[in-house]
C-alpha positions as MATLAB code, in Angstrom:
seq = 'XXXXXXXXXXXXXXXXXXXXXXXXXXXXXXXXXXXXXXXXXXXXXXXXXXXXXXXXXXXXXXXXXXXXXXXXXXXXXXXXXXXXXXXXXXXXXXXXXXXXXXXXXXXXXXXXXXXXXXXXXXXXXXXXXXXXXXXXXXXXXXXXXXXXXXXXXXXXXXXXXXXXXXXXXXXXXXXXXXXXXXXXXXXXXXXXXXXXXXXXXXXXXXXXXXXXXXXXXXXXXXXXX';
ca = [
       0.000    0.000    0.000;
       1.379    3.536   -0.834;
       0.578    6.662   -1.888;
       3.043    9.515   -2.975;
       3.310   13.389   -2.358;
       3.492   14.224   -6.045;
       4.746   10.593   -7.952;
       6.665    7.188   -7.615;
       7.208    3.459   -8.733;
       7.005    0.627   -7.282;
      10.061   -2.496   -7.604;
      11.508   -5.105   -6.249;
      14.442   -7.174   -6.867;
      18.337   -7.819   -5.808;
      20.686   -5.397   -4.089;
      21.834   -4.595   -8.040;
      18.772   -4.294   -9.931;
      14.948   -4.316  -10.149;
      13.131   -7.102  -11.974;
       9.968   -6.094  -11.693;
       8.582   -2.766  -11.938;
       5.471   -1.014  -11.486;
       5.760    2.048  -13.813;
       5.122    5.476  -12.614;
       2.144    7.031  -10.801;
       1.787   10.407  -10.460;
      -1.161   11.975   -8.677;
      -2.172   15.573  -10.105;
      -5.049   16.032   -7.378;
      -4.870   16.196   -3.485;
      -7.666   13.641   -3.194;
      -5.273   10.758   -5.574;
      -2.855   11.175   -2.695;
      -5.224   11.311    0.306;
      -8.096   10.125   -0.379;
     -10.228    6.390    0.154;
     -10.896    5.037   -3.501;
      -8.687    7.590   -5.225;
      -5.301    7.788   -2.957;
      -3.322    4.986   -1.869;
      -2.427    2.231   -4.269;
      -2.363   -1.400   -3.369;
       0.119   -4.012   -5.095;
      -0.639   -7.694   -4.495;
       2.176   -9.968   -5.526;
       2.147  -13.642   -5.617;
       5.021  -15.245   -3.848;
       6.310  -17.334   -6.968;
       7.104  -14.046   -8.167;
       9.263  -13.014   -5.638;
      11.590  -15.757   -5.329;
      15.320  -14.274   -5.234;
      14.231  -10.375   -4.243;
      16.527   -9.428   -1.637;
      14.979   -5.577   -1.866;
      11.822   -3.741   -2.314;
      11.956    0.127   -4.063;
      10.268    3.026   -4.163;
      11.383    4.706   -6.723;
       9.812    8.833   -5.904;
       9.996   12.216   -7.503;
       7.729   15.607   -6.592;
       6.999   18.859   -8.376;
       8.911   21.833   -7.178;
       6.053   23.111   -4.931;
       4.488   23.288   -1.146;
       5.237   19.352   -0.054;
       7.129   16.152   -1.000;
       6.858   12.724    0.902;
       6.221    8.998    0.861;
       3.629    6.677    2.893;
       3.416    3.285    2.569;
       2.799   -0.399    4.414;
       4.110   -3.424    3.125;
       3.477   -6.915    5.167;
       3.497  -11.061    3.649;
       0.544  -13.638    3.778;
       0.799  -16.559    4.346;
      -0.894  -19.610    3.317;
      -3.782  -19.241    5.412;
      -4.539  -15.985    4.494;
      -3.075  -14.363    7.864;
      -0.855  -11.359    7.743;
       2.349  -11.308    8.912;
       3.641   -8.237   11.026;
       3.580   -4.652    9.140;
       6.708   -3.117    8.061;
       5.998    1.062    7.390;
       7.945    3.400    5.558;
       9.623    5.067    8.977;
      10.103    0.955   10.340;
      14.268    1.011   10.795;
      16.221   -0.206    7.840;
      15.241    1.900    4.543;
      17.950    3.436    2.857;
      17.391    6.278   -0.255;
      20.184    7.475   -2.802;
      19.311   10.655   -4.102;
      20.404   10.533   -7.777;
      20.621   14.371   -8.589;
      18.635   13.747  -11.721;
      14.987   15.850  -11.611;
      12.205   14.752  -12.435;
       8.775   16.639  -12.828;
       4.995   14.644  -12.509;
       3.976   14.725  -15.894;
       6.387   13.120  -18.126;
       6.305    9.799  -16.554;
       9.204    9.587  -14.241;
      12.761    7.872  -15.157;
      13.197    4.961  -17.289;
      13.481    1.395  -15.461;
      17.173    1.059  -17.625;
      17.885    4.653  -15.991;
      17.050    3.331  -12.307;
      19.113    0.087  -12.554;
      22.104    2.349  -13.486;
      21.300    4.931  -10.631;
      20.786    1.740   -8.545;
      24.528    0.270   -9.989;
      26.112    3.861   -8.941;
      24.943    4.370   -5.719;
      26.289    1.069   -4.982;
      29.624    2.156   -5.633;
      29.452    5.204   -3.916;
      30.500    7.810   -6.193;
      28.056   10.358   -7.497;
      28.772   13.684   -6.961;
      28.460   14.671   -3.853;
      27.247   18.188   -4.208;
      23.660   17.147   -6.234;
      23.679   13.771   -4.972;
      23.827   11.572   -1.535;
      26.880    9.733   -3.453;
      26.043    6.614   -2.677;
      23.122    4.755   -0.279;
      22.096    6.983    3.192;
      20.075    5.699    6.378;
      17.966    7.679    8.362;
      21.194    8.169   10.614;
      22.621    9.487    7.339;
      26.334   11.394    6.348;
      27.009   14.359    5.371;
      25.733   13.894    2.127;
      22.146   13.190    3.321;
      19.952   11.002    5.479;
      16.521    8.973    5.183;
      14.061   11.716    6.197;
      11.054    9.961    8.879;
       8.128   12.596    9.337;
       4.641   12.727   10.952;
       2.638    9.420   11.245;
      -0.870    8.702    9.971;
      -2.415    9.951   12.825;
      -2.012   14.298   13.315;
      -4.750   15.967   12.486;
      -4.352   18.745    9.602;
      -4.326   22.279   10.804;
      -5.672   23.632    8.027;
      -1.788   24.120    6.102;
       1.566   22.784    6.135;
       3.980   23.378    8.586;
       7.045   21.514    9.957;
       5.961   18.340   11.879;
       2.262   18.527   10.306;
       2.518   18.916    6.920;
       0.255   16.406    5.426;
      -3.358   15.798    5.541;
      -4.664   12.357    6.558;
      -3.930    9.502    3.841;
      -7.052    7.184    3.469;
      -7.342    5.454    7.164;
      -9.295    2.392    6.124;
      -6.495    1.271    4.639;
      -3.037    3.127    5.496;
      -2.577    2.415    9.214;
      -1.693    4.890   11.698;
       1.876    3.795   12.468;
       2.941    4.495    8.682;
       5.188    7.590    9.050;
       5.981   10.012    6.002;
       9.585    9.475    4.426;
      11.563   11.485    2.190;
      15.398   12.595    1.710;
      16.949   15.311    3.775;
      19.671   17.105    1.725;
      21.392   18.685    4.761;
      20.605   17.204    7.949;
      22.874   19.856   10.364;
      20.601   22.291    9.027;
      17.363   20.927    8.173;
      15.445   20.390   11.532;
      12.577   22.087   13.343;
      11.589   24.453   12.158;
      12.473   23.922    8.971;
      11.703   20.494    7.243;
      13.147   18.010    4.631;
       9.171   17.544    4.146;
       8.661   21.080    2.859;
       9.786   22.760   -0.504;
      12.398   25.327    0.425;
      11.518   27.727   -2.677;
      14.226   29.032   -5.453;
      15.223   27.125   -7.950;
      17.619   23.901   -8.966;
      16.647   20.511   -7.091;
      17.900   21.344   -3.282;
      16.331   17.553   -2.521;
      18.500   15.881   -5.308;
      15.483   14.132   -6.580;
      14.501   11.489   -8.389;
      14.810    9.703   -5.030;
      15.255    6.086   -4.510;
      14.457    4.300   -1.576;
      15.293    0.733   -0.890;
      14.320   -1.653    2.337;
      15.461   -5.231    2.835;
      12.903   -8.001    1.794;
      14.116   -9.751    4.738;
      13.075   -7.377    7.294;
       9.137   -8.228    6.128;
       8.287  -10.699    9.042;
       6.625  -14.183    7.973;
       3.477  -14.184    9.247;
       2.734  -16.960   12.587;
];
């Protein structure tokens, strides 16, 4: 389940590339981000398929405006149709290289052949490091960048964004509260309350060194009891 502030893919597959991918979607309205019926987008994928992923992705970009995040639950089922434990974007363990290559919603997002290169490079940890995280970040991060972990699915709205509350609710019959918004912070001495990694600073270039991508061990999805 997941639902983007403005666009993303979906992907899983090794530590090296993605072999299958769920092309871009890119929401144009507030309600096909928020919203029940409109918003959050569920992916149901038989385990046959699976065999051999070591990684899930989330592959994200945003428009240059207002706010910029990712929500999302993933958990397994198991044969008798029980769920395993939920693992949230904000759960420990998901990494993001920032690739330094912009994207805007509306033309689709990058290439799958683009993103297994990206994924190739920030492997070897050497993109440039002043549009770029150079190479994979956790949410303790360098000084290139961190995993950003923002508000969970529970704040109420007041009314416009601000540090700490700068989403609306995302669909509640099916995004749980626990799911926390996740993005890239691009310079984590300086970016904390009250500013936010959550909230488009204004001027121009890409500050956020967007198209993100964001990558979280399959392994770390518990099987269910």
């Amino acid at each position: 389940m997941i639902t983007a502030d403005n666009a993303y893919a979906f992907a899983y597959g090794t530590d090296d590339s993605i072999s299958k991918y769920y092309g871009g979607v890119e929401a144009v309205t507030a309600g096909q981000i928020f919203n029940c019926g409109e918003g959050p987008e569920t992916y149901v994928i038989p385990y046959a398929e699976t065999i051999g992923t070591t990684q899930l992705y989330i592959i994200a970009w945003a428009d240059s405006a207002v706010t910029q995040g990712v929500l999302a639950r993933f958990r397994r089922k198991g044969g008798g149709g029980g769920f395993g434990e939920d693992v949230f974007t904000g759960t420990k363990g998901w990494q993001v290289c920032a690739t330094g290559f912009d994207y805007q919603p509306g033309n689709g997002g990058p290439p799958l052949a683009q993103i297994n290169d990206f994924i190739g490079k920030c492997n070897e940890g050497k993109l440039d490091p002043n549009t770029t995280s150079v190479g994979w970040v956790d949410d303790i991060g360098t000084q290139y960048g961190a995993v950003a972990f923002g508000e969970d699915n529970t704040t109420p709205y007041e009314g416009g964004p601000k540090a700490g509350n700068e989403f609306p609710l995302v669909c509640q019959a099916v995004m749980p509260n626990e799911a926390h918004w996740m993005w890239f912070n691009w310079d984590p001495p300086n970016i904390k309350p009250p500013k936010s990694p959550f909230l488009w600073p204004g001027g121009g270039g890409n500050p956020d060194h967007q198209f993100l991508i964001f990558r979280l061990a399959a392994e770390l999805l518990p099987d269910p009891q």
